[in-house]
C-alpha positions in Angstrom: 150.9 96.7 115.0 152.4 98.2 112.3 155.1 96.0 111.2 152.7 93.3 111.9 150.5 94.2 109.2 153.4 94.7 107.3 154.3 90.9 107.9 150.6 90.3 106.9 150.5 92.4 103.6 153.7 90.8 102.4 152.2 87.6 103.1 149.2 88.7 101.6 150.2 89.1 98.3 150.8 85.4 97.9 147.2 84.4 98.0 145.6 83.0 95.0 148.7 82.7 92.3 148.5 79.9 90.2 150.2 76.9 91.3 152.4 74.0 89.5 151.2 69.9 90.2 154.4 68.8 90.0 155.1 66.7 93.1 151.6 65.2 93.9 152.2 61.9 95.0 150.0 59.0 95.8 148.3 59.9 99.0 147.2 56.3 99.7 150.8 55.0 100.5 150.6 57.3 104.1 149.2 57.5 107.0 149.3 59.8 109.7 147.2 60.0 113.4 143.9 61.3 111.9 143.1 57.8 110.4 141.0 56.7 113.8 139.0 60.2 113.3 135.3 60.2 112.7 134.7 63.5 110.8 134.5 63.1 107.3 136.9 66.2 107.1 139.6 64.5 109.3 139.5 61.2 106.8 140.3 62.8 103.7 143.5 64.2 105.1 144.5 60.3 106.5 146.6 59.5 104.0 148.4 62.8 103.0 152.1 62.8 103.5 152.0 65.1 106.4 151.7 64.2 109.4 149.1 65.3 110.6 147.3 65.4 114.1 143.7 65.8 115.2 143.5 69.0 117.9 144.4 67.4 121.4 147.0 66.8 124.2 149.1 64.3 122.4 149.7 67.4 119.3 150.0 70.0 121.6 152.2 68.5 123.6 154.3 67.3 121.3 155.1 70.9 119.8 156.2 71.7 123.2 158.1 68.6 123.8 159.9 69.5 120.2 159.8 73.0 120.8 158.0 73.4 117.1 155.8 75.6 115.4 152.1 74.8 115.3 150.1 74.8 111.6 146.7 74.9 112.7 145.0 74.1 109.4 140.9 74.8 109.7 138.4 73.4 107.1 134.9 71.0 106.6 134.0 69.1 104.4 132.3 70.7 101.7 134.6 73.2 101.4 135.5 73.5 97.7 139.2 75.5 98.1 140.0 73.2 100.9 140.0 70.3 98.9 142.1 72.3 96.1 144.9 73.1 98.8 144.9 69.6 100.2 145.2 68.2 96.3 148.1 70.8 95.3 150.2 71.2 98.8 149.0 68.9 101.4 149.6 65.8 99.2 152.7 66.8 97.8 155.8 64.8 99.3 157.9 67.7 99.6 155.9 70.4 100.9 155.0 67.5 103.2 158.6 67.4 104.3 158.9 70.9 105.3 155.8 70.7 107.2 156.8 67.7 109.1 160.1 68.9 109.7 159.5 72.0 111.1 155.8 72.2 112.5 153.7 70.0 114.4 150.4 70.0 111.8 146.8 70.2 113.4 143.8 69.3 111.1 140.3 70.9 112.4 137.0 70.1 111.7 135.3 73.3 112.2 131.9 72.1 112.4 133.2 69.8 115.1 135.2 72.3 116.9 133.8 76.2 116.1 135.6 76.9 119.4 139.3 76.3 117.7 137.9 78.1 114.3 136.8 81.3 116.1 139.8 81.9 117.6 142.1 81.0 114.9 139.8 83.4 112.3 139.6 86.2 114.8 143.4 86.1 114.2 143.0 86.2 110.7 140.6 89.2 110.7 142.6 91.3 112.9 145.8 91.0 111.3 144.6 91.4 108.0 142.0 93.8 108.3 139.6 91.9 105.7 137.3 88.9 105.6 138.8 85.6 106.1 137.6 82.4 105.5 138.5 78.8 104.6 140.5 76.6 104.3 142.2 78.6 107.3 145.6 78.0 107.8 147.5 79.5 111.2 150.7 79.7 112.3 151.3 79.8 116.1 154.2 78.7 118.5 154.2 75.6 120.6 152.3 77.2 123.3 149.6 77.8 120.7 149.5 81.7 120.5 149.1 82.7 117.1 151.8 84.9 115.2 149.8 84.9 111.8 146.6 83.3 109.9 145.8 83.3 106.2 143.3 81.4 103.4 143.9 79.6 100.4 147.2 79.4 99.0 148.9 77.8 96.2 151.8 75.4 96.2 154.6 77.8 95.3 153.6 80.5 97.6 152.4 78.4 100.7 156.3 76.8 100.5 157.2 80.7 100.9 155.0 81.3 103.9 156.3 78.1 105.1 159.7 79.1 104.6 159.5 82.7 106.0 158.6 81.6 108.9 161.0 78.9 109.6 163.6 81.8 108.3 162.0 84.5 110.9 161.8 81.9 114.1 165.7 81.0 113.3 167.1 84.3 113.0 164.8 86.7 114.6 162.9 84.9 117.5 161.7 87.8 119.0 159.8 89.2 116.4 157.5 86.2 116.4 157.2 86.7 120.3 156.5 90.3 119.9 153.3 89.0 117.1 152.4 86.4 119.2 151.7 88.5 122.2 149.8 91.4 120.3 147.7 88.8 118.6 146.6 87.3 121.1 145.9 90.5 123.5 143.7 91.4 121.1 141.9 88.6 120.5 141.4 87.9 124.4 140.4 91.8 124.1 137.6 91.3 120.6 134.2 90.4 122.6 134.7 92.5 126.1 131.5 93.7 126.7 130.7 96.1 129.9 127.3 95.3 131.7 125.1 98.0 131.2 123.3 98.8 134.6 121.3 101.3 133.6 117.5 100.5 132.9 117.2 100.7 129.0 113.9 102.0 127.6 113.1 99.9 124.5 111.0 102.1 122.5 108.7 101.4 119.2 110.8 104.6 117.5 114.1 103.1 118.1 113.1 99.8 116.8 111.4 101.5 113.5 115.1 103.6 112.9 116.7 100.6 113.5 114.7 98.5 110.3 115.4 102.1 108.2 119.0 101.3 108.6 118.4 97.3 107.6 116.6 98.3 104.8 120.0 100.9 103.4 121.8 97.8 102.9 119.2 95.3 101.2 119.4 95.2 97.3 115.1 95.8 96.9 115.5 94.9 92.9 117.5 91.8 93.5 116.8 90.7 96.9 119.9 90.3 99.6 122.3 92.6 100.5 124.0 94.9 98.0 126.2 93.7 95.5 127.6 90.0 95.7 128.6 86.9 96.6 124.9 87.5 98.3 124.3 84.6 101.2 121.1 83.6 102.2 120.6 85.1 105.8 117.0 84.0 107.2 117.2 85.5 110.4 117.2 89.1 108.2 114.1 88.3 106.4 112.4 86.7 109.7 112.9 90.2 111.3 111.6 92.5 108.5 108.6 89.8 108.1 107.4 90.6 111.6 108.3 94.3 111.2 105.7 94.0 108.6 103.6 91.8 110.3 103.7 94.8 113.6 103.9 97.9 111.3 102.3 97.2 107.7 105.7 97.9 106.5 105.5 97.6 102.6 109.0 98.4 102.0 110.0 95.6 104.5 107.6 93.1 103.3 108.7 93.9 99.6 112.5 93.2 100.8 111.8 89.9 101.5 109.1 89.0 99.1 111.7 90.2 96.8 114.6 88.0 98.1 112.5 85.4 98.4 111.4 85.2 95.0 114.8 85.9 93.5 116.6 83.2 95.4 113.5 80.2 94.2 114.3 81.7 91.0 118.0 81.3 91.0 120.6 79.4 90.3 121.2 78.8 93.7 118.0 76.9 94.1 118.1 73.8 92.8 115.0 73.1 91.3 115.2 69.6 89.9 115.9 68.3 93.5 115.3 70.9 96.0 117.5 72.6 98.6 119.2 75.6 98.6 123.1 75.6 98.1 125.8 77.9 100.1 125.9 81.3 98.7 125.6 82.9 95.3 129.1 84.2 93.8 127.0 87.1 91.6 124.7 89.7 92.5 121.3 88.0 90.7 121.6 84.8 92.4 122.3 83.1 89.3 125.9 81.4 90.0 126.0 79.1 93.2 128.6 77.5 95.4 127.1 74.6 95.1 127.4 72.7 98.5 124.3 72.1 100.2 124.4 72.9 104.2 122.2 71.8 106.5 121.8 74.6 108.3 121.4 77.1 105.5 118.2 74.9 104.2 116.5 74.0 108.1 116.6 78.0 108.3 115.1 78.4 104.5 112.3 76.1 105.3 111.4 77.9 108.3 111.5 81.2 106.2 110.0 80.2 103.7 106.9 78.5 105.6 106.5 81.8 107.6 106.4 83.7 104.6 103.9 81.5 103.6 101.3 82.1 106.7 102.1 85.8 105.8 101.1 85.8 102.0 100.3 82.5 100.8 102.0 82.6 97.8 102.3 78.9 96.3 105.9 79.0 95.2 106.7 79.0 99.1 104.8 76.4 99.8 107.0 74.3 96.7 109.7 75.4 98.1 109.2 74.2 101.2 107.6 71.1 100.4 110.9 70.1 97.9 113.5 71.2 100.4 111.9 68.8 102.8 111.5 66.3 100.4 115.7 66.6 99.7 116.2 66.1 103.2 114.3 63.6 103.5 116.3 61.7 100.3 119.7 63.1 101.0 120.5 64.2 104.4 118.5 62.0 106.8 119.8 59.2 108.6 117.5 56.7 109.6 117.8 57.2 113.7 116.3 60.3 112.8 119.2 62.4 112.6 120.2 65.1 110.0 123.6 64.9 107.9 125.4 68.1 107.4 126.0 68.7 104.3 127.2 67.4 100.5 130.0 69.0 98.5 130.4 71.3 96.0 132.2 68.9 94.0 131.7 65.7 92.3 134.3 63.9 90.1 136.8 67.1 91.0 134.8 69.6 89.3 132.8 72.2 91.2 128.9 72.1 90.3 129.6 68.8 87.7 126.0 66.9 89.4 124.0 69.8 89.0 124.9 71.3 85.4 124.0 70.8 81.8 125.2 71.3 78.6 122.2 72.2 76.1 123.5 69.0 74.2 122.6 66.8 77.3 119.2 68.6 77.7 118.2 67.2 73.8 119.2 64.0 74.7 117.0 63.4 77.1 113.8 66.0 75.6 113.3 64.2 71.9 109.9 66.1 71.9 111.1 69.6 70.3 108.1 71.5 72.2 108.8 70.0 75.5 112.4 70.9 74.8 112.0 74.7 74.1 109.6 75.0 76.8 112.2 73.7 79.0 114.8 76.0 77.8 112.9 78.8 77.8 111.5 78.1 81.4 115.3 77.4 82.9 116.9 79.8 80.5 119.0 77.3 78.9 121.8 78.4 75.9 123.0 76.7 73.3 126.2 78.1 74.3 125.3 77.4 78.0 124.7 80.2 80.7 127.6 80.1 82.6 131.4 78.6 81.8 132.4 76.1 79.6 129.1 75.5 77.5 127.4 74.3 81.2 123.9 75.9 82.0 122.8 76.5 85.4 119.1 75.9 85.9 117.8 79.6 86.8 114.8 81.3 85.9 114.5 84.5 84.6 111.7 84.8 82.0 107.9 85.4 83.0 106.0 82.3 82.9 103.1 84.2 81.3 105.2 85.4 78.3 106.2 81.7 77.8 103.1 80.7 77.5 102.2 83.3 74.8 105.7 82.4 72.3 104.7 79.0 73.1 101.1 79.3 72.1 99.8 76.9 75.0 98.4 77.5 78.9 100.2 78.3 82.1 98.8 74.8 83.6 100.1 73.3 80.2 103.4 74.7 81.0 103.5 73.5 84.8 102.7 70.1 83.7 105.2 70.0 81.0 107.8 71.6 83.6 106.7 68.8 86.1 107.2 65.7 83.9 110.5 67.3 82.5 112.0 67.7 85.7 111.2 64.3 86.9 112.8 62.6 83.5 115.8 65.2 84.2 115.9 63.9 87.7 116.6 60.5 86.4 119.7 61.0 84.3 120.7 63.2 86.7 121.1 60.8 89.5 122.6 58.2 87.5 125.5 60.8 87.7 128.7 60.5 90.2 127.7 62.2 93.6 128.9 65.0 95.6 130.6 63.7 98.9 128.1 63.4 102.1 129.5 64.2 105.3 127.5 62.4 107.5 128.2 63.8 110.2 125.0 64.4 112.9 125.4 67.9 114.7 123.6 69.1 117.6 122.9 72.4 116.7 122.4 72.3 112.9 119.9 69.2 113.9 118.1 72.0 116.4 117.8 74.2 113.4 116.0 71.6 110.6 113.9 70.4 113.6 112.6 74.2 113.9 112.4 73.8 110.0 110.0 70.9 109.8 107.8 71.9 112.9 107.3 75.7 111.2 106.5 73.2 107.9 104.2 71.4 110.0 102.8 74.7 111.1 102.5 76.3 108.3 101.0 73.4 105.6 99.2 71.1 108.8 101.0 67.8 106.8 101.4 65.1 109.6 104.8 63.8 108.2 106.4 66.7 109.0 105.5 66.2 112.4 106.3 62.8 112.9 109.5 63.5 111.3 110.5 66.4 114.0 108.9 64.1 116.6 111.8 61.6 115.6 114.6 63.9 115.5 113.4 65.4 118.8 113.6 62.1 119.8 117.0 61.4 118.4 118.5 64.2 120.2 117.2 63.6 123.4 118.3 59.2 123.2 121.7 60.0 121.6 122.7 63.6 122.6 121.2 64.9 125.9 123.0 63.4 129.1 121.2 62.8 132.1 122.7 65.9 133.6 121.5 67.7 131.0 124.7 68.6 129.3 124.9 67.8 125.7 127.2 66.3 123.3 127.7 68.0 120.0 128.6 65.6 117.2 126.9 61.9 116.5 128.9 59.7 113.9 128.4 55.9 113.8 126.7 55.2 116.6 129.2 57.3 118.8 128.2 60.7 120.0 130.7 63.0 121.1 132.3 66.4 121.6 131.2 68.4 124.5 128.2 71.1 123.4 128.9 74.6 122.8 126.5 77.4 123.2 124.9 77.2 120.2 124.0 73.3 120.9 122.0 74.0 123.9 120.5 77.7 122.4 119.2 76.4 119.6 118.2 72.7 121.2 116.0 74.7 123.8 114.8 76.7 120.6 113.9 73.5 119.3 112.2 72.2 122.3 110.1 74.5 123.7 108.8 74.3 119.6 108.3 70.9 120.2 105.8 71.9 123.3 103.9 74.3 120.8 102.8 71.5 118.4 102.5 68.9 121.0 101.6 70.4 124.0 103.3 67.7 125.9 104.9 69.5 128.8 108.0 66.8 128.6 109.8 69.3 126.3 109.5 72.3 128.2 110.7 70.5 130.9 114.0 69.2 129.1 114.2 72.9 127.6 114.3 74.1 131.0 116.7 71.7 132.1 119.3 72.5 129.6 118.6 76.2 130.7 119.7 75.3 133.9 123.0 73.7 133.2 123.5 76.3 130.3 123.3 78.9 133.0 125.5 77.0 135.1 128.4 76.3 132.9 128.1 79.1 130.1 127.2 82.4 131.8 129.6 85.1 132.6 128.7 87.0 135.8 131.4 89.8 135.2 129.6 90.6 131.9 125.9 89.2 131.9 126.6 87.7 128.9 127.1 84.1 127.9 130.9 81.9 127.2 130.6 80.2 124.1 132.5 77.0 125.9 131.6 75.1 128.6 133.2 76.1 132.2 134.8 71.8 131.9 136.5 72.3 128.6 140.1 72.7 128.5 140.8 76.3 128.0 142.1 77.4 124.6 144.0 80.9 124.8 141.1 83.2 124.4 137.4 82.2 125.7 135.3 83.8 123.3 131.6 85.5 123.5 129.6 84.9 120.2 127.8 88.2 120.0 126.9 89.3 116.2 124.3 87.0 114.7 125.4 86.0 111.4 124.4 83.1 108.8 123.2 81.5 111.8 122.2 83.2 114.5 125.0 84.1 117.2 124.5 81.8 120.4 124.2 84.8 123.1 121.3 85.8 120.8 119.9 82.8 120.7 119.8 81.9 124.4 118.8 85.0 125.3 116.0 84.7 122.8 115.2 81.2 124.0 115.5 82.4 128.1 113.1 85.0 127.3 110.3 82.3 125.6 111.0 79.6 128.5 110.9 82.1 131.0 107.6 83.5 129.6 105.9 79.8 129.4 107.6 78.4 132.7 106.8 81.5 134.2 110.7 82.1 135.9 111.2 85.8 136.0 114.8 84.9 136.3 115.1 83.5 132.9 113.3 86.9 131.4 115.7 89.4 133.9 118.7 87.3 131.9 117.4 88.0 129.1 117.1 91.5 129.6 120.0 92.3 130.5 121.6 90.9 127.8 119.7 93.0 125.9 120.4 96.0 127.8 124.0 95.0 127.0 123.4 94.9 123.6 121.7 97.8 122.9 124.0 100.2 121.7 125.8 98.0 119.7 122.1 96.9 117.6 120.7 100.8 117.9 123.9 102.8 116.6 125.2 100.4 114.1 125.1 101.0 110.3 124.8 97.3 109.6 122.2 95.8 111.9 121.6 93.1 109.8 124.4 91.8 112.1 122.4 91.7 114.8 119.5 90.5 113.6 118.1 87.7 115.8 118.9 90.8 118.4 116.5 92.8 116.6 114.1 90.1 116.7 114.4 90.1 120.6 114.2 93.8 120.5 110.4 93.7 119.5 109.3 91.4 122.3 111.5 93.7 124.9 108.7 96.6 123.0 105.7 94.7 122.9 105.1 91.4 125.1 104.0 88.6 122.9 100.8 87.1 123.5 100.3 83.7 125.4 97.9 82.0 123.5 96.0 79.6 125.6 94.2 77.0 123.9 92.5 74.7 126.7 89.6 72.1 126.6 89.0 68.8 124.6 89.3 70.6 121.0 92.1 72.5 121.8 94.1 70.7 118.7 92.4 71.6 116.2 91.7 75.4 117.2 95.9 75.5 117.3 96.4 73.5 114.3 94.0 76.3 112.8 95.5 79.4 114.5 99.1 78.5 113.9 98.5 78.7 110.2 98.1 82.4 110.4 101.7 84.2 110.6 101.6 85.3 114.3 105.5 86.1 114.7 104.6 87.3 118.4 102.4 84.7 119.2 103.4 81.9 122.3 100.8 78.7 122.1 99.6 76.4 125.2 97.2 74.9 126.4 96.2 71.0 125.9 92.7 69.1 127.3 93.6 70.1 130.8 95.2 72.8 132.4 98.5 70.9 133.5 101.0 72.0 135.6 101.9 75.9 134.2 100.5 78.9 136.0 99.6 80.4 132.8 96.9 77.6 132.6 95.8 78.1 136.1 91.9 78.6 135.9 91.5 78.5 132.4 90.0 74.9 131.9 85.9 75.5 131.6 83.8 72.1 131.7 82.5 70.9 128.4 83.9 73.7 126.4 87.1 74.9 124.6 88.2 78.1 124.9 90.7 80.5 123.7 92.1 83.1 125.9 94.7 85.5 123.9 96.8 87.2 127.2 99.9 89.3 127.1 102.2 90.1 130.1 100.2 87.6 131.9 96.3 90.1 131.4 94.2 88.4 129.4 91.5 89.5 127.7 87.8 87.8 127.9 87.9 83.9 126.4 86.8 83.2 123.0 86.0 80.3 121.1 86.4 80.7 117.5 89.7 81.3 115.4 88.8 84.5 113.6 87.9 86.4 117.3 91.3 85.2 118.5 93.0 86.3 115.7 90.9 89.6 116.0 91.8 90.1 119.7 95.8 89.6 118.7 95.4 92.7 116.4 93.3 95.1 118.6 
């Protein structure tokens, strides 16, 4: 490999030069076959001068048929550098020529298609050795084996990959041949996994040394990992909540009490409207990329409501209460379905809707004392906090010593901060908006369900309920085939896209948390039978782990095995996770043996590794593999308010049934008695003697 990564490191040393303009054209006066596409992605690149194709037969054929070079150019929406490439090279007439002369060009979507994006930036990372990300730009041969990846590039310089290669596949064929076929062996090769047949004793110690190593890498005076960008990853905090939760782990619950507090604080809040954006680019969460993902904030809520139960602090329960309230103005669609996400960008400038100069705050603050509580409270500058005279809206000061310079009460600044933000709001949204891509995925939709039913569980308010009642709904009338298999993507009025993994993972997630607040056996019944056809399709017999593609979709050259959890949570985790908690509820063994193993599988991996925070919906499995959660029965004619009242108490390894009779699962069998409501807290199927009040429940779960 070594004069590959020689090929890489020259190519390397291209990425982000500045770039001239000259050339843009007029992109309107083209068109090219992506114009009958639905994702939002796929439209903006209609009318650029190359021609390019949506991923398919007709493309893929064509490059064989012409015996061309394939671009494989990855992106979404939202994606601030995309945009920048597509201005300076992808709607400029003569880097357009070059492309259409010598490649056949394939746009992806890769929130549509995550199947085409993994394998594409598994090329990436393995050639260069580094973190990749997007836009992602590939160059392969007709038969779609890739002989190099990279990122961003200017103009000048992506004209010099573009020409190196042409150059290389004239004069020195076999080179690219030779690239292609190490490439791709060792992307085939980058998620084998060997089924562990040995029985694996999951053990409390192991689990403890595990959250020691979590904790190396979290920054405990800034919250997040270590250094920066820092990205918002629930899944970590979930984990070291219940550690917490099991242990009375102060330096866990301190990590995330920490990280929580830092982030609401940031700049990467966004506290006139709500919602969280992408990452932070600096180490104090002060400087955001500003695009607003729909999976980053369903995840946030759900945090952010558990950590709530846990230590009812109020600024969660804000939080949570104006995230939902941005969904609900920005991102829902009125079938019931979630959008995925809004731009960075408004007007071409990153961060231009959510920024202020201090001039712009005066205007609309006459009242001098309103207007230096404000600034104080946001840490606004005359000279702005971050670049060119624009202030982020952060906090950083304590409210308390605000309240002493300003000579007035903490209830007199929250009231003042209240009414400012509103008359903020206004000017604010008579400003140009950041793009919507409206797109409705099945996954991401799975996620901001699980966000308003932990709201729901958390706060008990009965629009949050109705409103997961609608998307559950949504799914099931526009996304769930009568087969069970799913479709992944919903765009006017057309749903599409054969599921992946994560669809059906995160759908049966969703689902069998649907049951928990209803109680209507329907849902476990749909969760089951997506488990069914998941199992069917997905699962690997050879490794006892799952595919992250369906068994009917064509094949791409690598079928790949999500198995680290990152910003979301990987899909083997997640079904694994979700096997375990159907199986438990459905009583199917089989379902919890799968799950097993898969964890048996990944146990190494999770125990050994430096990092585990990437592997931490794992790590979350891990505890229930070490102690059982308890199935929490609820069953007799006031069984809704004693599990309205339990579930506000943060019980991470607590499973809730029940209803006004015993319906149709075993774990009811015998538990209905006449004129009374009881309680019956069980683990592992034992339970212990029936209560009827909340507190002796809650007593008997931590005995």
């Amino acid at each position: 490999m070594l004069q590959y990564r020689i090929l890489l490191l020259f190519i390397a040393l291209f990425t982000f030069a500045c770039s001239s303009q000259n050339g843009k054209i007029q992109s309107a006066k083209y068109s090219n076959h992506l114009a009958n596409e639905s994702s939002p992605y796929l439209l903006q690149h209609a009318n650029n001068p190359v021609d390019w194709y949506p991923w398919g037969n007709e493309a893929l054929d064509k490059a064989k048929d012409d015996n061309k070079m394939i671009i494989i150019s990855v992106g979404y929406s939202a994606c601030h550098w995309c945009h920048v490439m597509e201005h300076e090279s992808f709607e400029d007439s003569t880097v357009a020529k070059l492309m259409n002369d010598n490649f056949v060009s394939i746009k992806v979507d890769r929130e549509e298609r995550p199947d085409i994006d993994d394998v594409y930036m598994t090329a990436c990372h393995l050639a260069t050795g580094k973190g990749c990300g997007w836009p992602l730009n590939a160059i392969a041969l007709p038969d779609g084996r890739p002989v190099w990846a990279g990122t961003y590039f200017p103009k000048k310089k992506w004209q010099e990959v573009l020409d190196y290669f042409i150059k290389l596949r004239k004069e020195e064929p076999e080179k690219l041949e030779e690239y292609a076929k190490q490439l791709t062996g060792e992307i085939q090769s980058s998620e084998q996994i060997i089924i562990n047949s040995g029985e694996q004793d999951f053990k409390k110690e192991t689990l403890d040394q595990i959250t020691v190593n979590f904790l190396k890498n979290i920054d405990l005076k800034e919250g997040g990992r270590k250094g920066s960008p820092k990205f918002p990853m629930p899944n970590n905090y979930q984990f070291l909540l219940s550690q917490y939760y099991k242990n009375n782990d102060a330096e866990s619950l301190d990590a995330v009490l920490t990280t929580l507090k830092k982030m609401a604080d940031g700049g990467i809040y966004d506290h006139l409207g709500g919602g969280f954006a992408r990452y932070s680019t600096d180490d104090k969460w002060k400087v955001p990329h500003f695009e607003k993902m729909l999976y980053d904030n369903g995840q946030l809520v759900s945090l952010y409501a558990q950590a709530y139960k846990a230590v009812k602090d109020p600024l969660y329960k804000k939080v949570v209460e104006e995230t939902l309230a941005f969904i609900k103005r920005e991102q829902t669609d009125k079938s019931g379905g979630f959008y995925s996400s809004l731009d960075a960008d408004s007007e071409g400038e990153e961060g231009k809707f959510y920024v202020w100069t201090n001039e712009e705050i005066d205007a609309v603050f006459l009242d001098p004392s309103t207007n230096k509580i404000f600034k104080d409270y946001y840490s606004i500058l005359p000279r702005g906090n971050w670049e060119h005279k624009k202030n982020i809206l952060h906090r950083k000061r304590d409210i308390d010593k605000i309240a002493k310079d300003n000579k007035v009460t903490i209830e007199e600044i929250n009231t003042i901060i209240n009414t400012a933000k509103l008359q903020l709001m206004k000017v604010r949204d008579q400003r140009v908006r950041p793009g919507l891509d409206d797109k409705i995925l099945t996954s991401w939709n799975s996620l901001m369900l699980m966000g308003y039913i932990d709201a729901y569980k958390a706060l008990g308010d009965e629009s949050y309920l109705k409103t997961a009642q609608k998307n559950a709904d949504f799914l099931v009338k526009n996304q769930l085939q009568k087969d069970f298999r799913l479709n992944r993507n919903y765009k006017d009025g057309k749903s599409s896209i054969n599921a992946f993994l994560d669809d059906y993972a995160l759908t049966i997630q969703a689902f069998v948390a649907m049951y928990e607040v209803t109680f209507d056996e329907a849902w476990l019944d749909k969760a089951d039978g997506l488990a069914k056809y998941t199992i069917a399709h997905f699962f690997d017999e050879k490794s006892g782990m799952f595919n992250y593609t369906s068994d009917i979709d064509p094949p791409l050259i690598a079928r790949k095995k999500e198995l680290a959890d990152n910003v979301i949570p990987g899909s083997n985790s997640s079904i694994a996770k979700s096997l375990f908690i159907l199986g438990t509820y459905t009583y199917k063994p089989a379902y919890i043996e799968k799950a097993t193993q898969m964890m048996q599988n990944m146990a190494e991996a999770i125990t050994t590794a430096e990092q585990p925070n990437f592997y931490s919906n794992w790590c979350s499995l891990y505890q229930y593999m070490v102690d059982a959660p308890y199935e929490v029965a609820i069953v007799g004619d006031n069984y809704e308010s004693l599990r309205n009242d339990l579930m506000k108490n943060y019980l991470p390894d607590a499973l809730f049934l029940g209803g006004k009779t015993e319906g149709s699962l075993e774990l009811l069998e015998g538990k209905l008695q006449e004129g009374e409501t009881m309680i019956y807290v069980c683990q592992n199927k034992v339970c212990k003697f029936p209560v009827q009040e909340v507190e002796k429940a809650l007593k008997l779960m931590k005995d």
